[in-house]
N, C-alpha and C positions, 0 to 999 in steps of 0.2 A: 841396658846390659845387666846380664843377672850377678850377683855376688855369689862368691866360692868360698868355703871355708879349707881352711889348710892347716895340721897337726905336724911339727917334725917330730918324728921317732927318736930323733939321739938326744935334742934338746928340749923336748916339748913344748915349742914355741909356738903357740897358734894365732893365726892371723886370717884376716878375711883377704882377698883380690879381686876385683873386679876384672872377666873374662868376658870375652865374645863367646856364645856358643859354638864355633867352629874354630876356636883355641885350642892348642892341647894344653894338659893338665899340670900343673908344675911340677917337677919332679927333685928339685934340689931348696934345700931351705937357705934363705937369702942369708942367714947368720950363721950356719957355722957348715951348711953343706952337705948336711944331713938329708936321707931319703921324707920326703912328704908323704903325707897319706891325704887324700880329700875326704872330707869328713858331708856327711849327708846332713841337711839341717829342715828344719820345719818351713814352709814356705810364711809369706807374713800378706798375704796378697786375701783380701776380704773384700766384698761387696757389698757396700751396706747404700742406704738414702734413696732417694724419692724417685728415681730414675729408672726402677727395675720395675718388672712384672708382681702385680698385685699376688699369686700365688707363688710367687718363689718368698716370700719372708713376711707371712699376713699374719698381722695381729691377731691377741686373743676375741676382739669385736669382731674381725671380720672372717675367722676362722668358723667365730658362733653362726653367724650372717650367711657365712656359705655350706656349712652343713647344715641349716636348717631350707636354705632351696633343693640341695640334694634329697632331705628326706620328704620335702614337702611333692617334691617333681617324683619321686617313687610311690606314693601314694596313691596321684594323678595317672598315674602310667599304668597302677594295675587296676584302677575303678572301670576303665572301659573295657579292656580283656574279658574280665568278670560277666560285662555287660554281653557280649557277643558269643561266649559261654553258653550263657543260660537263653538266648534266644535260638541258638542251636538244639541245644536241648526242645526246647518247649516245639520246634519243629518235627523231632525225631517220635516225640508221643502222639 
């Protein structure tokens, strides 16, 4: 269940609550009665370790490693183009 952050306006009393998502909002401060306001905060939810997809978080080795098959496979890609090119050509004279 996620946590909620909570400000009261008369006494500025802030606290966290843990809610269900299908809660309503609190609307009275537990200490003196006062209108809350919910306060928006940073989530703290990170994905890190050995478990994920090698291009969602690749090192600077394998970052090197994998732009150098992209340039090496563009390289590859356009030597034969080149090649059916010019034997078109050499057809047309």
């Amino acid at each position: 269940m996620p946590i909620y952050e909570y400000k009261c306006e008369k006494c500025h009393e802030h606290f966290e609550e843990i809610q269900k998502f299908s809660d309503d909002p609190l609307k009275k401060c537990r200490s003196c009665g006062g209108k809350l306001k919910k306060l928006i905060t940073n989530s703290s939810f990170v994905l890190k370790g050995s478990g994920w997809y090698v291009t969602d978080y690749p090192s600077a080795d394998r970052k090197k490693a994998s732009d150098k098959k992209k340039s090496s496979a563009t390289v590859k890609d356009d030597k034969p183009e080149k090649k059916a090119d010019d034997k078109k050509e050499a057809v047309k004279t």
